[in-house]
C-alpha positions in Angstrom: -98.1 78.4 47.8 -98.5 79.4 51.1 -96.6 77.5 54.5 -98.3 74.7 56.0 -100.8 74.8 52.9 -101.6 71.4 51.1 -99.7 72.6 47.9 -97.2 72.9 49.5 -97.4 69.7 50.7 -98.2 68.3 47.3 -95.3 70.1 45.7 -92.8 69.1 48.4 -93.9 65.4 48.3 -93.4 65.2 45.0 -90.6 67.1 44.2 -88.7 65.3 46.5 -89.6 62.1 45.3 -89.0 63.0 41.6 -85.3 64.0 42.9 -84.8 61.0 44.3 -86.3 59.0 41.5 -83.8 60.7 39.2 -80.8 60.6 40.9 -81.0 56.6 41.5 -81.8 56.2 37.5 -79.0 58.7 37.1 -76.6 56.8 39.1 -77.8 53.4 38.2 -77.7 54.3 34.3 -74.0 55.4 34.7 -72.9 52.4 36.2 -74.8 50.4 33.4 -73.0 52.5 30.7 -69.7 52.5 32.4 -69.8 48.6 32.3 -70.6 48.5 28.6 -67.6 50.9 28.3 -65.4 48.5 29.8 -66.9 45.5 27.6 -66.6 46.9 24.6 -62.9 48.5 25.6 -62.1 44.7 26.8 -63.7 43.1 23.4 -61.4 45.4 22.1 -58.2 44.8 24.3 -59.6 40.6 23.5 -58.7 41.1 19.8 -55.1 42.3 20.3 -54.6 39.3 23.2 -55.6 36.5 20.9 -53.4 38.1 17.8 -51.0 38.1 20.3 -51.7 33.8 21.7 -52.1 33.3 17.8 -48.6 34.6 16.8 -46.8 33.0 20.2 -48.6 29.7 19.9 -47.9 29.3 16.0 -45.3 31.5 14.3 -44.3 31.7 11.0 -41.6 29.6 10.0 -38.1 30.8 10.9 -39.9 33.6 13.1 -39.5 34.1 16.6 -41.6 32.9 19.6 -41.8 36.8 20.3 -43.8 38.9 18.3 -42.8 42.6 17.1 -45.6 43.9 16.0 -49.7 43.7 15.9 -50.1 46.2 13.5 -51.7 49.2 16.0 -49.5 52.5 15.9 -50.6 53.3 19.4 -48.1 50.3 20.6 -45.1 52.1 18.5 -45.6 55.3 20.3 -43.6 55.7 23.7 -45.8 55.7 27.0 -48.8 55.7 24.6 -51.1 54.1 27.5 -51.7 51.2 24.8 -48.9 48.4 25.5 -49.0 44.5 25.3 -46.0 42.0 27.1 -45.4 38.4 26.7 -43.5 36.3 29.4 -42.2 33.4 28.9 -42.3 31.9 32.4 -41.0 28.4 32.4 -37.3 29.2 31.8 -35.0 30.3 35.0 -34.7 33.7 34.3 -38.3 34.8 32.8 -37.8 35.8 29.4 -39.8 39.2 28.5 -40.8 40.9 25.2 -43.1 43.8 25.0 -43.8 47.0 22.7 -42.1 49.3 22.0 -44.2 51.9 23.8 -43.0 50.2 27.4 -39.6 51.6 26.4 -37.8 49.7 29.5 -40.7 49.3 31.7 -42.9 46.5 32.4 -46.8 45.5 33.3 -47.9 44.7 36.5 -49.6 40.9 37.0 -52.5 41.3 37.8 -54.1 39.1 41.2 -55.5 35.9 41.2 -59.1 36.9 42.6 -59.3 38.8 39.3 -59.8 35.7 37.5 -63.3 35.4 35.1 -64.4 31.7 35.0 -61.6 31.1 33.1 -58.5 30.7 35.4 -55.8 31.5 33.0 -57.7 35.0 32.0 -57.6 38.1 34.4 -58.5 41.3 33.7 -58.7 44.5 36.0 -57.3 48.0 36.4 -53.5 48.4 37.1 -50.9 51.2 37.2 -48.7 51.4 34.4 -45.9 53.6 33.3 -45.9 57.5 34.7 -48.8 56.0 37.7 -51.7 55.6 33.8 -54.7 54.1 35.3 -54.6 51.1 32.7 -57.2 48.3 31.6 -55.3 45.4 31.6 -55.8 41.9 30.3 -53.8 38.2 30.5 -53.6 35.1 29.8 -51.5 32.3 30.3 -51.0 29.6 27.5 -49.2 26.6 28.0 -47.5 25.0 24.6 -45.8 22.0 26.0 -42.5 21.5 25.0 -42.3 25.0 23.3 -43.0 27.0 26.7 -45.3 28.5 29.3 -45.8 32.0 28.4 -48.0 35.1 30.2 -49.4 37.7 27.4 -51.1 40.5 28.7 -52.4 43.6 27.1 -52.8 47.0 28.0 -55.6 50.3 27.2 -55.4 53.7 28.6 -58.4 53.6 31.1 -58.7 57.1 30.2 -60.8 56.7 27.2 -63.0 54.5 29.7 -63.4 57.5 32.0 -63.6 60.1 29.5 -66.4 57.8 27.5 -68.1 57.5 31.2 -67.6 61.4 31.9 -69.5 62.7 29.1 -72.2 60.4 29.1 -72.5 61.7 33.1 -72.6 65.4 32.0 -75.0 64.2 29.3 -77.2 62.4 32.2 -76.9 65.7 34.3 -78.2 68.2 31.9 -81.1 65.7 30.4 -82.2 65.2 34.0 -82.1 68.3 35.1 -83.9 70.0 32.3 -86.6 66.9 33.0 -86.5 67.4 36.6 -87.3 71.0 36.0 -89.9 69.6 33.1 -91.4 67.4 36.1 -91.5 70.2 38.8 -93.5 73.1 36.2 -96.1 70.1 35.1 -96.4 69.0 39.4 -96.7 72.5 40.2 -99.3 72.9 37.6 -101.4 69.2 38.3 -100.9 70.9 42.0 -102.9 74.3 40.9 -105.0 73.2 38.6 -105.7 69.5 40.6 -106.6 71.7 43.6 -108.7 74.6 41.8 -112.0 73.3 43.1 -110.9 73.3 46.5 -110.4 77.1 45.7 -113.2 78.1 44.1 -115.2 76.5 47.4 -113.0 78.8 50.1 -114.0 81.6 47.3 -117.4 80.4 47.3 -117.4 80.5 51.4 -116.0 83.5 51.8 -118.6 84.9 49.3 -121.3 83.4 51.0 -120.4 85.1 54.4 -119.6 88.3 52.7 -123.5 88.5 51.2 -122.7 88.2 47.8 -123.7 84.8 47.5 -126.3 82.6 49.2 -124.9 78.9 48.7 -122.0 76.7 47.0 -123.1 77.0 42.9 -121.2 75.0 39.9 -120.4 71.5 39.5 -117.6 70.0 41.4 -115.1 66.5 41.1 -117.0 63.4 42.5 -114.7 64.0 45.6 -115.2 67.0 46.1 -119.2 67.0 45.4 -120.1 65.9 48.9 -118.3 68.6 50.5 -120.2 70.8 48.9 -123.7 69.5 49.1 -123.4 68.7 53.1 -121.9 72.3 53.4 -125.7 73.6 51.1 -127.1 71.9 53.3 -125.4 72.7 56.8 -126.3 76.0 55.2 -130.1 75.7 54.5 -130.4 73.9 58.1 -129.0 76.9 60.0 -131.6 79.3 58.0 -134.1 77.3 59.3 -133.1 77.4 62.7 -132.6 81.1 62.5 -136.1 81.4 61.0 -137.8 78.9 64.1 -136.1 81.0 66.6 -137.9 84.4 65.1 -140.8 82.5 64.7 -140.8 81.6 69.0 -139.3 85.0 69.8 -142.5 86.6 68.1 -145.0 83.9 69.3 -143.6 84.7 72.7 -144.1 88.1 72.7 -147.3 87.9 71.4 -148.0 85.3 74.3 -146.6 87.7 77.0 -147.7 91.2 75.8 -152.0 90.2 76.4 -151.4 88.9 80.1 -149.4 91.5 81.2 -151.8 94.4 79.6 -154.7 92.6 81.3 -152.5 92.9 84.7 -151.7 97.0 84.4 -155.1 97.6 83.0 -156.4 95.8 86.5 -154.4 97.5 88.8 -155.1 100.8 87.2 -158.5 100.5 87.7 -157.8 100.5 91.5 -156.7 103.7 91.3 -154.5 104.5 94.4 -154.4 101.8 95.7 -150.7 101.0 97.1 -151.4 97.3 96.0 -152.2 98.4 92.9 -149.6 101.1 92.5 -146.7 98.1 93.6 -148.6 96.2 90.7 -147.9 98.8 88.2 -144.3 99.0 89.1 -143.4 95.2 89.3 -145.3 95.3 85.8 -143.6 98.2 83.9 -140.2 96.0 85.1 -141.7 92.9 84.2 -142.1 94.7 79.9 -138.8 95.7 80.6 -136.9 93.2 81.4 -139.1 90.7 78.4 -138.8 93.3 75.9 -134.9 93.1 76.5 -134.6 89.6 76.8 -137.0 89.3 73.7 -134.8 91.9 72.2 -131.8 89.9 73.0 -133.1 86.7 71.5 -134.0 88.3 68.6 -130.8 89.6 67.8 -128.8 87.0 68.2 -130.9 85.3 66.1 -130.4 87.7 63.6 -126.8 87.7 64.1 -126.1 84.2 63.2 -127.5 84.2 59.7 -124.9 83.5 57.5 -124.8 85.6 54.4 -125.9 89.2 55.4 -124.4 92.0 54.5 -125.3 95.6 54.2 -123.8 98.4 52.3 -123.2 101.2 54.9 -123.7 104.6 52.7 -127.2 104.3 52.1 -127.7 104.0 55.2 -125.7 106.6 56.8 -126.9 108.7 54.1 -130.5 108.0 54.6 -130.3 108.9 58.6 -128.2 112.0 58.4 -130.9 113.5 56.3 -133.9 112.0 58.6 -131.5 113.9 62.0 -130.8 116.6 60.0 -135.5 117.3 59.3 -135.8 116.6 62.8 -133.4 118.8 64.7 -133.8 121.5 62.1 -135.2 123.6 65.1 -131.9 123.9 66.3 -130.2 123.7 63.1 -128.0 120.8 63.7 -125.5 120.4 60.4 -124.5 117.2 60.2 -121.6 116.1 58.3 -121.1 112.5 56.3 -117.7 111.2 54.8 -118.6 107.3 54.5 -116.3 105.0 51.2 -118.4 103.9 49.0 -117.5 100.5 49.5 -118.0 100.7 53.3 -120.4 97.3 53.8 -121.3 95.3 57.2 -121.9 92.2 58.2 -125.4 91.5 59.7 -128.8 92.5 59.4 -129.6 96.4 58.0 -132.3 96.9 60.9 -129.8 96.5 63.1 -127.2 98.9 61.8 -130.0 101.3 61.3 -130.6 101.2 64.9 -126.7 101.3 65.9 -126.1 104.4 64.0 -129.5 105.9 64.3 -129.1 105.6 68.9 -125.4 106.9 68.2 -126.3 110.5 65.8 -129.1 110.6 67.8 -127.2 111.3 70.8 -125.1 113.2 69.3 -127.6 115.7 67.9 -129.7 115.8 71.6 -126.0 117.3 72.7 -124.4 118.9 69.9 -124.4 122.8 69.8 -124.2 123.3 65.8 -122.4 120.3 64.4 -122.3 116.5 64.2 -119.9 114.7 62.0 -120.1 111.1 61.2 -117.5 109.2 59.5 -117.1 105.3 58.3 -113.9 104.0 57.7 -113.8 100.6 56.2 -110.4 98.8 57.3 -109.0 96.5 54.9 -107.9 93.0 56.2 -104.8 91.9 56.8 -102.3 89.5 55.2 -103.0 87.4 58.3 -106.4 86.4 57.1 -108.1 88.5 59.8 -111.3 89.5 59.0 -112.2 92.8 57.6 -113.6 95.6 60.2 -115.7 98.7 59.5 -116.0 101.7 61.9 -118.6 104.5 62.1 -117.1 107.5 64.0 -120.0 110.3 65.0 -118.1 113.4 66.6 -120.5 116.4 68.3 -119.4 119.7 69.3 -121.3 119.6 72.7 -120.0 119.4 75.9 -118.6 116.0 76.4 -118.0 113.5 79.1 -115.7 112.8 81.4 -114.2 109.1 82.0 -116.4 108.6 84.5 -119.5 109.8 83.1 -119.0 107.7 80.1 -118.8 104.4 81.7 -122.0 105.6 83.3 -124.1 106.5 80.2 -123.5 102.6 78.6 -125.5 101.4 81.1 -128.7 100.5 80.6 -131.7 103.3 81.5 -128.8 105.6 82.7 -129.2 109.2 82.1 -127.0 112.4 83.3 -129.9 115.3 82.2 -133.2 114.1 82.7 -134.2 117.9 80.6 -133.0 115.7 77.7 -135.9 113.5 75.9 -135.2 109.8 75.8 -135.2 106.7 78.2 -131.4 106.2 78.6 -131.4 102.7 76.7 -130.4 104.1 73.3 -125.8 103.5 74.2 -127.1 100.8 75.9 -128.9 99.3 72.7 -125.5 100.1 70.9 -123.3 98.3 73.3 -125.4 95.1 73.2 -125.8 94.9 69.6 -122.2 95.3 68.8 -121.2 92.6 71.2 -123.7 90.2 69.4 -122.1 91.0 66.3 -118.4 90.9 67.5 -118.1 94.5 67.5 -117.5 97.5 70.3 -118.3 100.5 71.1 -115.5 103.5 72.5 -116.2 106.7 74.1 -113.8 109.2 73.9 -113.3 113.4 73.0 -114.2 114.5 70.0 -111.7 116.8 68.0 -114.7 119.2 67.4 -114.8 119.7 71.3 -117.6 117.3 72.4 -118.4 113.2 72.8 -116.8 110.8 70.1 -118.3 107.5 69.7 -116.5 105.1 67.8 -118.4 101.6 66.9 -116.3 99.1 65.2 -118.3 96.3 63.8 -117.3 92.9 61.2 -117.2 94.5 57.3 -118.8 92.7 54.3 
């Protein structure tokens, strides 16, 4: 999962709300627990209060008011956290009896406000003996004539806590090993919910590579439209590309008779100036339509999506077609191009690129002309991928100055060499309609280096 990517987003949405989710069910199913902790511990501290009421309130003939014993070890055992006290309160010094586990000490009273809806029963946490967190309940009974008395009793909240604690640590490890459980399967609904969205950008990137022509498979109701708008987007620009060829060559066609009617005219006249100006304006006139026809053409051409090219053949194919006709001179010319060198765009047009760039190479070199394609790969960025076609020449080279001079159009330094001084020219325009560039520079074999960096496949 990539930043800023919408599984990301996905993953982060929902992880944080599981998290959250969790944690309140967590906290809220401890709290529920802990409360059925303390009422079963005070159902339990209940049962030793009303043995307690039952043995003040009617003892056994001859016995005393106070009782000795409940029958629980845990209120024999010194500072055992388990204690119970009965008060008698209606005498002038309070009378007290408690077990033997108080030894000489005694249980707080617990305040009013901890009263249930029974006023004379309170229960709550207290301190007892040694500063034990105690659950502690009372009661006050009222038996007339025989006395007012307050009986509490006494549990070691510890067992509360420790009950609590470990169903907490059991709480923790379930939900974390289902919090993990929930974050594999979201990660997984992520990938998997968002798979078509990946095969399209595969689909795309296929399609502007070459290798495909439109958007194929079946895809989720949702996702369906995408696809058949971006067919269809696809099929539309064809057709625009194919309208625009269709004009350029209708145009041509419309220009080309007129203007051969107009030369063939004026060079009837023989020399007459008139006619000779004619023949001038004209020959500019092809020029500058053949170019902007050219033009047109090309970036016609140049906007189809879905063209690619592989580069060896094609290198291969014009080294050999250099090599038959500069065999005069016996020009070696030397190839190193990957296998898996490809372009974007039309073949034509790289045919041309490469053909203008050995050519003039060859016209200067003395023995030797070496072209080499590099493919670059793309980077992590998402960059698109480049390929660049290197011919060296062991001629005589160019100076800065001269090779600003030769890209422009019709410009030539040795009119002794055949040609019209459009083919860099040619180069320069058709790599900027493609995105691409052409550099000048030396050559390590001693003469002109052209380097022409155009999109890859």
């Amino acid at each position: 999962m990539r930043a800023n990517s919408l599984a990301l987003r996905l993953f982060i949405w929902a992880t944080g709300w599981t998290v959250v989710i969790l944690i309140i069910t967590g906290v809220a199913l401890s709290t529920l627990y802990r409360h059925a902790v303390e009422r079963a511990f005070d159902r339990r501290l209940d049962v030793y209060l009303r043995t307690l009421v039952a043995d003040v309130a009617s003892p056994e003939e001859g016995a005393d008011k106070y009782p000795q014993s409940i029958g629980e070890p845990l209120f024999e055992l010194p500072l055992s956290g388990w204690y119970w006290q009965v008060t008698r309160l209606d005498t002038k010094t309070p009378e007290v009896r408690s077990s033997r586990s108080l030894w000489d000490a005694s249980l707080p009273r617990l305040p009013d406000e901890k009263a249930s809806t029974d006023a004379e029963y309170r229960q709550g946490y207290a301190k007892g003996p040694e500063d034990q967190e105690l659950r502690l309940v009372e009661r006050d009974i009222d038996l007339g004539t025989d006395g007012r008395y307050l009986i509490a009793v006494a549990g070691d909240a510890s067992e509360i806590d420790d009950e609590t604690g470990s169903f907490e640590r059991t709480i923790i490890i379930t939900f974390t090993a289902l919090t993990l459980a929930l974050l594999l399967t979201t990660a997984l609904q992520v990938r998997f919910g968002l798979a078509p969205l990946t095969r399209i950008s595969e689909s795309l990137a296929a399609i502007r590579s070459g290798r495909a022509e439109r958007l194929q498979g079946k895809f989720p109701v949702e996702i369906a439209p995408l696809a058949r708008e971006t067919n269809a987007l696809i099929d539309a620009n064809r057709e625009i590309v194919e309208r625009a060829r269709t004009h350029v060559g209708n145009l041509a066609h419309a220009l080309k008779t007129p203007l051969s009617v107009i030369v063939n005219e004026a060079a009837a006249r023989g020399n007459d100036p008139l006619a000779c100006k004619v023949l001038e304006q004209t020959d500019i006139m092809r020029d500058q339509v053949a170019r902007q026809l050219e033009r047109a053409r090309l970036a016609a051409r140049s906007t189809v999506v879905g063209t690619s090219v592989e580069v060896p053949p094609v290198v291969t194919a014009l080294a050999r077609t250099m090599e038959k006709l500069y065999r005069a001179r016996d020009i070696a010319i030397d190839v190193d191009v990957p296998e898996h060198a490809r372009f974007r765009g039309e073949q034509q047009d790289l045919e041309e690129m490469i053909g203008n760039l050995v050519d003039n190479g060859c016209k200067w070199a003395q023995s030797r002309v070496a072209i080499e394609v590099m493919a670059d790969q793309p980077p992590s960025d998402g960059a698109k991928s480049r390929v660049r076609i290197i011919v060296d020449d062991d001629g005589p080279g160019l100076s800065p100055a001269e090779r600003e001079q030769v890209a422009l159009r019709g410009q030539r330094l040795d009119e002794t060499k055949p040609g019209s001084g459009l083919g860099l020219s040619i180069v320069v325009e058709l790599a900027n309609l493609y995105g691409g560039v052409l550099t000048l520079g030396t050559a390590p074999i001693g003469g002109l280096r052209a380097e022409l960096a155009l999109p890859g496949g």
